[in-house]
Backbone and ligand atoms as CSV (ligand in chain L), in Angstrom:
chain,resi,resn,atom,element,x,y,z
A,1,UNK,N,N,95.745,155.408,106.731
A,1,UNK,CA,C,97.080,154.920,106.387
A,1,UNK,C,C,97.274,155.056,104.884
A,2,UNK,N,N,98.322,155.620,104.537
A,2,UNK,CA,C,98.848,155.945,103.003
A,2,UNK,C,C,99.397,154.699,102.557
A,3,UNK,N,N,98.542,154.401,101.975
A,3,UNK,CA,C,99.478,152.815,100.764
A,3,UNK,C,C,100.085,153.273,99.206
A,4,UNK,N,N,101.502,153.005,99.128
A,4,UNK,CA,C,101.886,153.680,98.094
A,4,UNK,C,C,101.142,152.751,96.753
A,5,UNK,N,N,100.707,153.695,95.398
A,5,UNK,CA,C,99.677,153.223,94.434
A,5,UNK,C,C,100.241,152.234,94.002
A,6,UNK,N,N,101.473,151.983,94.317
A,6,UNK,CA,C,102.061,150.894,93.200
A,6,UNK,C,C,102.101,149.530,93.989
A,7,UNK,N,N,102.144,149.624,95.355
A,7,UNK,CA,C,101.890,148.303,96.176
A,7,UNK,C,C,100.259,148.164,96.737
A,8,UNK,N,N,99.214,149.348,96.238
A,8,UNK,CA,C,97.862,149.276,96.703
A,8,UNK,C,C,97.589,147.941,94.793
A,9,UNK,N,N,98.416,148.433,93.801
A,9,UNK,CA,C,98.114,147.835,92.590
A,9,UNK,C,C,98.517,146.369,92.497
A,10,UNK,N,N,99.463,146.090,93.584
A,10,UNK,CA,C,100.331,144.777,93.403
A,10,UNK,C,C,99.324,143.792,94.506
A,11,UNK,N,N,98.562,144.706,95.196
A,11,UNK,CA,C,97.740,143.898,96.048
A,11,UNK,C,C,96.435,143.692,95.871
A,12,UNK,N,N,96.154,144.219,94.573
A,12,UNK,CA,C,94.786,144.068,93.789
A,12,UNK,C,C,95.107,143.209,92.838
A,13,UNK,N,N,96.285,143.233,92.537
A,13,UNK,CA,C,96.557,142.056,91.155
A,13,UNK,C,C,96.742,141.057,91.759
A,14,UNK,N,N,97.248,140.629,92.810
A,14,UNK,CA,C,97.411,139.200,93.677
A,14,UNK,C,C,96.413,138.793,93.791
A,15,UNK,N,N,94.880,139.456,94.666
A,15,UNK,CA,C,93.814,139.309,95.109
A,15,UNK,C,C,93.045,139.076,93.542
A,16,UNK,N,N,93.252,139.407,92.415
A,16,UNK,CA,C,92.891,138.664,91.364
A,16,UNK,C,C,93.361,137.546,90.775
A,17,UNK,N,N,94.465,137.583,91.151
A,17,UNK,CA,C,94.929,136.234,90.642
A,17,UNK,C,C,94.531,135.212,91.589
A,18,UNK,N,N,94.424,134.956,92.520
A,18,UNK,CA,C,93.477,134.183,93.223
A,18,UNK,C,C,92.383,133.982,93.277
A,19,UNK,N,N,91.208,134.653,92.791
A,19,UNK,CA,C,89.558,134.531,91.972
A,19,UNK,C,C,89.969,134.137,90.520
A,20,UNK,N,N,90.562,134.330,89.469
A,20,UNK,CA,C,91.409,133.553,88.442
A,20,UNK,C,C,91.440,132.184,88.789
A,21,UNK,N,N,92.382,131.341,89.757
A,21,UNK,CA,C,92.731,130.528,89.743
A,21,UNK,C,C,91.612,129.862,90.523
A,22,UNK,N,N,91.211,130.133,91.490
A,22,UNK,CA,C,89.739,129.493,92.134
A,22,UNK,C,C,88.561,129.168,90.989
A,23,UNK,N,N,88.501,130.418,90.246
A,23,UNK,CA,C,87.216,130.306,89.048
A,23,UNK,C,C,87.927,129.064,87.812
A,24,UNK,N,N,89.415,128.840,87.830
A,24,UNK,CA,C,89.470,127.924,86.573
A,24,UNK,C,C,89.356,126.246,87.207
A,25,UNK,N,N,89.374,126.199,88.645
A,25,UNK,CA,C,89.159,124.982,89.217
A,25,UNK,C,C,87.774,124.602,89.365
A,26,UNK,N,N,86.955,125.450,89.951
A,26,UNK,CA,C,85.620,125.954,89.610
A,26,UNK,C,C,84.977,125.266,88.152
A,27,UNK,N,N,85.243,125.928,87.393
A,27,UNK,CA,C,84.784,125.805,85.732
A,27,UNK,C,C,85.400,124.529,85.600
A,28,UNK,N,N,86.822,124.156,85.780
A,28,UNK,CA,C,87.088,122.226,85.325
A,28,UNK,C,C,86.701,121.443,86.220
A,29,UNK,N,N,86.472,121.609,87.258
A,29,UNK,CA,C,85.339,120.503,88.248
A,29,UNK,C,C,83.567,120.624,87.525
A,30,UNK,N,N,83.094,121.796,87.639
A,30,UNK,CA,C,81.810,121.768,87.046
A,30,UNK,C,C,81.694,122.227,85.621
A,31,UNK,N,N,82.139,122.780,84.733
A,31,UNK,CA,C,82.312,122.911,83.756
A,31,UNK,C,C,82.415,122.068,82.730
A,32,UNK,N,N,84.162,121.467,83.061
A,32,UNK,CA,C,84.423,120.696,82.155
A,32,UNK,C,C,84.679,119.204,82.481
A,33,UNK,N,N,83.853,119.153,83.778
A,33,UNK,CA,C,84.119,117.627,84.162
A,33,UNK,C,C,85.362,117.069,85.064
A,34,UNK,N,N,86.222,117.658,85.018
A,34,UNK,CA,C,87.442,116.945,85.033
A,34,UNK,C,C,87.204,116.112,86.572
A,35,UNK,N,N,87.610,114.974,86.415
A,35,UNK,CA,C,87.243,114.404,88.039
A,35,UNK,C,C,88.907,113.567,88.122
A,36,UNK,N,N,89.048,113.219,89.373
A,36,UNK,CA,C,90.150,112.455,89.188
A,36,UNK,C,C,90.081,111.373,89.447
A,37,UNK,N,N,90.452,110.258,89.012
A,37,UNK,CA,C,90.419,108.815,88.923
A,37,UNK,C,C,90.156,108.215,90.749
A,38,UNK,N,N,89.460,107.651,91.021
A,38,UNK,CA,C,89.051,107.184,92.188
A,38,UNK,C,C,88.856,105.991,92.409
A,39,UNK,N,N,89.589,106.003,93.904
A,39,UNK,CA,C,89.999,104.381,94.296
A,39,UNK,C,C,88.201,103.914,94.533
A,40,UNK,N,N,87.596,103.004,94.275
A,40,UNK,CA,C,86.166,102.712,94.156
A,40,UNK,C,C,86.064,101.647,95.099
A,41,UNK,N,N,87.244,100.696,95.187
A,41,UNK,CA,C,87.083,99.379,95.850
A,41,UNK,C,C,88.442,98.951,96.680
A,42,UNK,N,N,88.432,97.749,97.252
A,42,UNK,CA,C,89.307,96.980,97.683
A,42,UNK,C,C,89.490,95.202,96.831
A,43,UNK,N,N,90.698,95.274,97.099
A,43,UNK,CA,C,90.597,93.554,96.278
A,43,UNK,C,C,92.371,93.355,96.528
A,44,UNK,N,N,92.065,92.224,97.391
A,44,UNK,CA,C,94.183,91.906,97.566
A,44,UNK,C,C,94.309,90.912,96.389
A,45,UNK,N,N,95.510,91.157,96.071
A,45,UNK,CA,C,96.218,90.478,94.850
A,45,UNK,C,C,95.958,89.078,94.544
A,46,UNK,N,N,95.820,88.385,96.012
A,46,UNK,CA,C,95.506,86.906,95.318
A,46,UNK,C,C,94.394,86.494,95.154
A,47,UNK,N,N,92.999,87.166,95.074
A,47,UNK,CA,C,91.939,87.880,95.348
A,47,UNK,C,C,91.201,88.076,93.847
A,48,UNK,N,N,92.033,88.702,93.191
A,48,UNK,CA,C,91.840,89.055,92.097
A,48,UNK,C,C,90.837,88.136,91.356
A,49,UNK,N,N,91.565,87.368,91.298
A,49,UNK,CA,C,90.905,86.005,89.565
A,49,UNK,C,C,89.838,85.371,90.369
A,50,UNK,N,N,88.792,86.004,91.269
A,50,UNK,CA,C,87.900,85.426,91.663
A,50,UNK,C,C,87.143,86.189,91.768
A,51,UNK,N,N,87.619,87.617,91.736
A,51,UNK,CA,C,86.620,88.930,92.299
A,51,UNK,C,C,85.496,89.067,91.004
A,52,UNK,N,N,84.614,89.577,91.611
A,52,UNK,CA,C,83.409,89.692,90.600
A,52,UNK,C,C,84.157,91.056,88.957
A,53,UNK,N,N,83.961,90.626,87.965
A,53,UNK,CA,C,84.324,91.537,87.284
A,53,UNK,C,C,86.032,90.795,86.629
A,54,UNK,N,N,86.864,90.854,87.636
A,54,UNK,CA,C,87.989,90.662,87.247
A,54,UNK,C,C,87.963,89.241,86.878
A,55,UNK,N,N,86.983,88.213,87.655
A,55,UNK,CA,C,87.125,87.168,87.427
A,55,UNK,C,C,87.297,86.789,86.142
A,56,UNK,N,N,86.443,87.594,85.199
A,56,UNK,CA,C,86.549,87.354,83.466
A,56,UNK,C,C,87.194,89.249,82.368
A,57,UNK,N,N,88.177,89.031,82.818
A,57,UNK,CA,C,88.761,89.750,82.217
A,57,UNK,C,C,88.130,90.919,81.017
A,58,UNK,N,N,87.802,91.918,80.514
A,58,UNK,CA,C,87.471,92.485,79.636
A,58,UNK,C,C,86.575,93.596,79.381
A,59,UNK,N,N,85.550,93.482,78.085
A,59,UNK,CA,C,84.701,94.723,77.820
A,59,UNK,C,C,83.312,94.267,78.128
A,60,UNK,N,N,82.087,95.129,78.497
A,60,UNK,CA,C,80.722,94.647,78.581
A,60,UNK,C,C,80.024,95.887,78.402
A,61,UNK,N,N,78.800,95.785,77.365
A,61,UNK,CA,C,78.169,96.570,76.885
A,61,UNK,C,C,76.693,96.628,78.208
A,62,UNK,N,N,77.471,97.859,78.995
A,62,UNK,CA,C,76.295,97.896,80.609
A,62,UNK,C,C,74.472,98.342,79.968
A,63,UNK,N,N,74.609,99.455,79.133
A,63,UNK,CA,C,73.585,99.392,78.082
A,63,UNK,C,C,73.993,100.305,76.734
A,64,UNK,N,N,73.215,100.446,76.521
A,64,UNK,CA,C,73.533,101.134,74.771
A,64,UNK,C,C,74.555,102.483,74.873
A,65,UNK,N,N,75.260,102.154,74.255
A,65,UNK,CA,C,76.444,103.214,74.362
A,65,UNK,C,C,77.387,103.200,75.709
A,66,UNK,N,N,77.237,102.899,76.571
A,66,UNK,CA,C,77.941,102.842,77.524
A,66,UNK,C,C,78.741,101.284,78.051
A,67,UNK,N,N,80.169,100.928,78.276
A,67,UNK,CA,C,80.427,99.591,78.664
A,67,UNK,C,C,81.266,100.202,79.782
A,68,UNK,N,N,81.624,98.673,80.355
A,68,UNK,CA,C,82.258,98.854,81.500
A,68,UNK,C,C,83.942,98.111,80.842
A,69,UNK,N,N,85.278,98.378,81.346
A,69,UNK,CA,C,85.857,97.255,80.680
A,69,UNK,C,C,86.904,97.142,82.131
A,70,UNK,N,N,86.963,95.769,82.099
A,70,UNK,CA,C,87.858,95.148,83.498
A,70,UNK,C,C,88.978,95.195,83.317
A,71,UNK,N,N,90.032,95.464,83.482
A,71,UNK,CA,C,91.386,95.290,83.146
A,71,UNK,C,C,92.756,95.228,84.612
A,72,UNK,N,N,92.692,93.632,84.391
A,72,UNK,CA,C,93.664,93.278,85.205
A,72,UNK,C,C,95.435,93.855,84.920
A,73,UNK,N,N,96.369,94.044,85.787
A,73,UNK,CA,C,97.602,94.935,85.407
A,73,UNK,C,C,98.835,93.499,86.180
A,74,UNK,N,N,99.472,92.944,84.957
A,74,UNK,CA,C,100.348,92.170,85.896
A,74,UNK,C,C,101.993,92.152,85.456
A,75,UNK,N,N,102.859,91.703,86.423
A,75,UNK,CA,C,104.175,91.190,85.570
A,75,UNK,C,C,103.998,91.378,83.595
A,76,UNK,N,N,104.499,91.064,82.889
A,76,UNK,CA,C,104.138,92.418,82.295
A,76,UNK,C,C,102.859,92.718,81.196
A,77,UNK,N,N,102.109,92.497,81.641
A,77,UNK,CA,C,101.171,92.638,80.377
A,77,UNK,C,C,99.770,93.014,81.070
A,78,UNK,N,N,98.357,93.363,80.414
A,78,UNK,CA,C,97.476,93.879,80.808
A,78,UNK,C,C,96.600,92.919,80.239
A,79,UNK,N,N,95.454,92.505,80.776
A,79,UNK,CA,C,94.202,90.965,80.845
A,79,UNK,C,C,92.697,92.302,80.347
A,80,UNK,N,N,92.423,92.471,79.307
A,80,UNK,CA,C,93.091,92.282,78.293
A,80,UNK,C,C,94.213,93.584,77.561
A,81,UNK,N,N,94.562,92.799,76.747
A,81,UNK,CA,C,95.555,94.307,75.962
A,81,UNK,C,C,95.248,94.520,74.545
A,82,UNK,N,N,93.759,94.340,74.315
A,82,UNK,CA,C,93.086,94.755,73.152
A,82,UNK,C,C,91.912,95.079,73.592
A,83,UNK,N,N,90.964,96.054,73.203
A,83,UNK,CA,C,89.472,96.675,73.880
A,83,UNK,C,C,89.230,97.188,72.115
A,84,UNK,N,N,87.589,96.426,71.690
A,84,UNK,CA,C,87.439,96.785,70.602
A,84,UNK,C,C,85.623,97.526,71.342
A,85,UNK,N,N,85.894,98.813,70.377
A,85,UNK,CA,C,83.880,99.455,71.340
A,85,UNK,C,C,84.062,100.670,69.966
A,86,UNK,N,N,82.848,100.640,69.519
A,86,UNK,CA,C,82.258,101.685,68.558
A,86,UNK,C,C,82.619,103.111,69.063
A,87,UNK,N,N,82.616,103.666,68.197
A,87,UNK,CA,C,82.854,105.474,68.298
A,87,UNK,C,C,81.591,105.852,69.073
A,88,UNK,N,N,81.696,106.666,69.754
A,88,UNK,CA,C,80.743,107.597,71.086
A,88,UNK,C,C,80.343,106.746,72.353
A,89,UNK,N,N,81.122,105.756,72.541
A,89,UNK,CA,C,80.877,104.809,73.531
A,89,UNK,C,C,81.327,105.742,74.847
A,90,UNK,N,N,81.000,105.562,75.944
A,90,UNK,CA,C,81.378,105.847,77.080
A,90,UNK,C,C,82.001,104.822,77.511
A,91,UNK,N,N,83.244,104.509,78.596
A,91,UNK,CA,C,83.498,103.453,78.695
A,91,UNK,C,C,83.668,104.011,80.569
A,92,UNK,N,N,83.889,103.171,81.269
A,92,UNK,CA,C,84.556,103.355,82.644
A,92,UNK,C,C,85.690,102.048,82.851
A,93,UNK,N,N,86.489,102.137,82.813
A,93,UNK,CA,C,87.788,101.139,83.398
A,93,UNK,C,C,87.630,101.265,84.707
A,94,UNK,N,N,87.893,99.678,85.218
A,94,UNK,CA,C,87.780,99.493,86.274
A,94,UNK,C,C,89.327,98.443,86.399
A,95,UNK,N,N,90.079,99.021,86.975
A,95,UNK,CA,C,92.161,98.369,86.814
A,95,UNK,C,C,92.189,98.043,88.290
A,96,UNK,N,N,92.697,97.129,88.117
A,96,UNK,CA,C,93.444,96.553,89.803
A,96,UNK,C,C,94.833,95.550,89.433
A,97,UNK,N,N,96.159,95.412,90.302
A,97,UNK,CA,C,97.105,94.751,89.997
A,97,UNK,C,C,97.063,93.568,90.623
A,98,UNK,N,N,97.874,92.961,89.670
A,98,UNK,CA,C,97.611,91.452,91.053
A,98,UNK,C,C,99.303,90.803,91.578
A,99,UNK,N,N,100.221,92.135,91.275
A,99,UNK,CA,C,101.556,92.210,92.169
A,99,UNK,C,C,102.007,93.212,92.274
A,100,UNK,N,N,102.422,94.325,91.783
A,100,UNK,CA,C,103.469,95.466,91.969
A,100,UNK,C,C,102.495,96.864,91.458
A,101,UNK,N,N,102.908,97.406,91.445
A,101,UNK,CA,C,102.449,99.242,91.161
A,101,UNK,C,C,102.697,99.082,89.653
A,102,UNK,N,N,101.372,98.969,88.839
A,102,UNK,CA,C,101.546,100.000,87.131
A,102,UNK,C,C,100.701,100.775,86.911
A,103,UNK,N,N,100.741,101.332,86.004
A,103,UNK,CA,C,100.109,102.657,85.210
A,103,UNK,C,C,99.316,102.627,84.322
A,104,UNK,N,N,98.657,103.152,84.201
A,104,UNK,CA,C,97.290,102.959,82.833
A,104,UNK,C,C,97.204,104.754,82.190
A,105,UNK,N,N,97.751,104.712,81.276
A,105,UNK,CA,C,98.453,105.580,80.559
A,105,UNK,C,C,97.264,105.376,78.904
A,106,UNK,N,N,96.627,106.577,78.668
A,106,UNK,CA,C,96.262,105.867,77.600
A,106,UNK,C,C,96.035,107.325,76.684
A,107,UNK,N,N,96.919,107.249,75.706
A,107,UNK,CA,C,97.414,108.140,74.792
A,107,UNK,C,C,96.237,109.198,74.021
A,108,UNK,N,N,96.304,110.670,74.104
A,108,UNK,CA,C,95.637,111.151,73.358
A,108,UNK,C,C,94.039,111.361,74.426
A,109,UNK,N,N,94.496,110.609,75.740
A,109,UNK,CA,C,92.947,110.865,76.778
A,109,UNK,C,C,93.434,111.276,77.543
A,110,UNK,N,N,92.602,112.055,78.712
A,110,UNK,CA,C,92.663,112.390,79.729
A,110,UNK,C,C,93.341,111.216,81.086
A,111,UNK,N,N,92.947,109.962,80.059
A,111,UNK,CA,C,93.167,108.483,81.171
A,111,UNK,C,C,94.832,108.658,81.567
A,112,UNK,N,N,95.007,108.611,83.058
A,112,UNK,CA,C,96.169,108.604,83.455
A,112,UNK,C,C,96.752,108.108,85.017
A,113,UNK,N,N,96.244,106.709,85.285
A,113,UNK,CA,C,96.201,106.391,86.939
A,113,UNK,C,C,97.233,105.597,87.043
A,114,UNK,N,N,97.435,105.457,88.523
A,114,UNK,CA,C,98.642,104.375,88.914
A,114,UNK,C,C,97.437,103.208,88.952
A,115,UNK,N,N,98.023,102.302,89.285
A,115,UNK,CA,C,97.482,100.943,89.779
A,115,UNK,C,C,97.675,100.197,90.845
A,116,UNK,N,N,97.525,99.906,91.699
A,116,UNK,CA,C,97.791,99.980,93.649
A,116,UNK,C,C,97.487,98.584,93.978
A,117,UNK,N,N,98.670,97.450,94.148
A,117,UNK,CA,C,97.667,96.493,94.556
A,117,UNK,C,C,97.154,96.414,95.864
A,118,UNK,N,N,95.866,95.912,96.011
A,118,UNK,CA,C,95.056,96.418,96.624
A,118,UNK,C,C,93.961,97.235,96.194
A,119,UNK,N,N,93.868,97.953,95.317
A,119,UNK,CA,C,92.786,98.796,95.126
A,119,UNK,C,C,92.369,98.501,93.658
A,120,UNK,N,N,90.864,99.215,93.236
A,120,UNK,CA,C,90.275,99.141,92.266
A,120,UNK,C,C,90.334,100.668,91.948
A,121,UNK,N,N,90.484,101.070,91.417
A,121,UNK,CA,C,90.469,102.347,90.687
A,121,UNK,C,C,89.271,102.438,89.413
A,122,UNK,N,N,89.050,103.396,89.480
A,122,UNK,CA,C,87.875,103.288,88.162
A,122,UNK,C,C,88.216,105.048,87.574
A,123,UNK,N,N,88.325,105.053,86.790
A,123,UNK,CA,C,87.885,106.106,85.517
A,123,UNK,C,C,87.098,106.185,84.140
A,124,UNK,N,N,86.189,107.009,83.811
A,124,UNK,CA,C,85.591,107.062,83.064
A,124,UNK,C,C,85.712,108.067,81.568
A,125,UNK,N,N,85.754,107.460,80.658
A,125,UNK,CA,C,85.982,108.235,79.298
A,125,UNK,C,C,84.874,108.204,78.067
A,126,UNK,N,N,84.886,109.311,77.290
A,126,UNK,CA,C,83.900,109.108,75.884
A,126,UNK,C,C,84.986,109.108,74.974
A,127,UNK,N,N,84.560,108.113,73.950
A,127,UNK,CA,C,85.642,108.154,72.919
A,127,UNK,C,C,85.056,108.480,71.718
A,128,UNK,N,N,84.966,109.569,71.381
A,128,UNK,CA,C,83.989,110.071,69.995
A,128,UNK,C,C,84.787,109.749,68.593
A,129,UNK,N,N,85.774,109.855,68.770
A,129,UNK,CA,C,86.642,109.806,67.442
A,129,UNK,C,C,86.878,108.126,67.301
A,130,UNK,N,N,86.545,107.647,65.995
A,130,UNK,CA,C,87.225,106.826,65.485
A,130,UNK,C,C,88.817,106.477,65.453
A,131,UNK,N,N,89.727,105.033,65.776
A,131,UNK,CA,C,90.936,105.453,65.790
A,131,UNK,C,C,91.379,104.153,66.560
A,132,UNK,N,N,93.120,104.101,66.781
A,132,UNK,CA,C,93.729,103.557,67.457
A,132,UNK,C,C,94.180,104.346,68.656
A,133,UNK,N,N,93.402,104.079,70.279
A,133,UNK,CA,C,94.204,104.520,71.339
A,133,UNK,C,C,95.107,103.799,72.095
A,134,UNK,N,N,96.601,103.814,72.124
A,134,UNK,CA,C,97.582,103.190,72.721
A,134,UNK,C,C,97.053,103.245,74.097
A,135,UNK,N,N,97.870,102.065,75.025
A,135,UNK,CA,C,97.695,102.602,76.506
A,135,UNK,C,C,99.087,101.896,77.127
A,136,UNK,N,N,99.707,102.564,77.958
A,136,UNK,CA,C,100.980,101.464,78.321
A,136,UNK,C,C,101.331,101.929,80.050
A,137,UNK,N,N,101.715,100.772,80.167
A,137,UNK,CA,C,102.375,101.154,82.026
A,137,UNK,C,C,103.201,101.884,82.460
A,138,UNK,N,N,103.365,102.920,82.930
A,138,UNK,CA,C,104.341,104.457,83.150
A,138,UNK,C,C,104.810,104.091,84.157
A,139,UNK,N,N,104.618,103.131,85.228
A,139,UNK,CA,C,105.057,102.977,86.543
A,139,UNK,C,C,105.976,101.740,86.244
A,140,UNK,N,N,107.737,102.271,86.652
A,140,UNK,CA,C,108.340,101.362,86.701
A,140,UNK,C,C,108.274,99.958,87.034
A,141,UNK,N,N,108.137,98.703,86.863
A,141,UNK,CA,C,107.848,97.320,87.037
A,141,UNK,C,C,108.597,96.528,87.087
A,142,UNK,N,N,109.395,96.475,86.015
A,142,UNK,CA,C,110.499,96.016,85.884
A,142,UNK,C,C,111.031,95.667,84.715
A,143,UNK,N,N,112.179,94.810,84.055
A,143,UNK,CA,C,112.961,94.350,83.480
A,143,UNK,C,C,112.335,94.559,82.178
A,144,UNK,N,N,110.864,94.037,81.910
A,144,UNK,CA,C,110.138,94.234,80.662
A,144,UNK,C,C,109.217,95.409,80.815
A,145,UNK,N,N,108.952,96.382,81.596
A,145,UNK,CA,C,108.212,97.441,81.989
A,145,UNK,C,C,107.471,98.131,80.413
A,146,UNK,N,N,109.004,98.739,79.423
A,146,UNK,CA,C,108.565,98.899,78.268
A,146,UNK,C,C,107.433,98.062,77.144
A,147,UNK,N,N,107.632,96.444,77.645
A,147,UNK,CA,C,106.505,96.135,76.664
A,147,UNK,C,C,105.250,96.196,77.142
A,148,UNK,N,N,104.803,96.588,78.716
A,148,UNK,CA,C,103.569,96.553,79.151
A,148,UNK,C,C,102.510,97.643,78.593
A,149,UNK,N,N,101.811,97.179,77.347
A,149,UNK,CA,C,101.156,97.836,76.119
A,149,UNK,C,C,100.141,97.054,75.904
A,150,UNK,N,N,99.146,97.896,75.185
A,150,UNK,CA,C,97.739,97.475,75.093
A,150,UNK,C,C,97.252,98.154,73.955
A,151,UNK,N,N,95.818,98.263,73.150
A,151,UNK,CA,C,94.902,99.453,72.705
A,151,UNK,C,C,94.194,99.089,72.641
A,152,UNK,N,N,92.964,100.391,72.435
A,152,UNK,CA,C,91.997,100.649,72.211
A,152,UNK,C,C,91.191,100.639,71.472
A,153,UNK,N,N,90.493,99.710,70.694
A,153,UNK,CA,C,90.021,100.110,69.029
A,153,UNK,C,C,89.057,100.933,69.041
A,154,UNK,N,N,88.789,101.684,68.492
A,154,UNK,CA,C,87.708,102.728,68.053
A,154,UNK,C,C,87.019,102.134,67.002
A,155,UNK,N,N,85.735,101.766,66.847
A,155,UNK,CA,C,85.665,101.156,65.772
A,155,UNK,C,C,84.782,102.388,64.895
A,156,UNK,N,N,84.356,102.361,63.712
A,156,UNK,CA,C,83.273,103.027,62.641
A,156,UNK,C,C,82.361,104.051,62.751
A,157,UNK,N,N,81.395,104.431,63.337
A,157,UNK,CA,C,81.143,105.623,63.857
A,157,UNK,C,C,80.444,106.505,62.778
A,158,UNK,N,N,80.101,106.170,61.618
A,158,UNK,CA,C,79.434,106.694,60.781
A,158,UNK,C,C,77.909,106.673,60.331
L,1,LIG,CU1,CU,103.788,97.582,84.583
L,1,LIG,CU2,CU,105.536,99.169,84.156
């Protein structure tokens, strides 16, 4: 069968662009890490302020260089909405809501999840740079939605 050269060429460039796009998912799953934020747990809303972790709100140094930090998501504000951890820390957030759907948005990172009540979500980050990282709720909430804001301190690192 005669395939004209210019549609035998359009069907070699397709069939590459599909090993292209397979190999760059490929390389950011094993390569470069990229994972996506994962529901880890269960916990219903009224549930919360008792659950192990959430019960005390915040940051914990799990061992050297690495913490864990708890962060409750409510009506409008985040438990806590200050996180102070040295430069090259690893951190993993562990977010759950304790009424409506928000967002954990955190500027300048890869960090970018909804918040489900009902679920625990966890993501994990390195923060090498010294600095201020914002973080705020992207998921509509309501009336005060805009002030639901937090950061990150980066502390010294030298
Ligand atoms: Cu919480 Cu928007």
């Amino acid at each position: 069968m005669h395939i004209h050269r210019y549609e035998s060429t359009f069907l070699w460039l397709s069939g590459m662009m599909l090993v292209v796009f397979a190999g760059a998912i490929l390389i950011s799953v094993f390569g470069l890490g990229v994972q996506l934020p994962t529901q880890v747990d269960q916990v219903a809303p009224a549930d919360v302020e008792t659950e192990p972790g959430f019960d005390n709100p915040g940051v914990r140094e799990v061992y050297p260089g690495h913490y864990e930090a708890y962060i409750v998501a409510q009506t409008w504000q985040f438990t806590p909405a200050r996180i102070d951890i040295p430069a090259g820390s690893e951190v993993t957030f562990f977010v759950t809501s304790k009424d409506v759907i928000h967002g954990f948005k955190v500027f300048d990172t890869n960090i970018n999840i909804m918040i489900i009540p009902g679920q625990i979500s966890e993501v994990t980050h390195t923060f090498n740079e010294p600095g201020e990282f914002q973080f705020y709720c992207h998921e509509y909430c309501g009336s005060a939605h805009h002030t639901m804001t937090g950061v990150i301190n980066i502390t010294g690192g030298e």
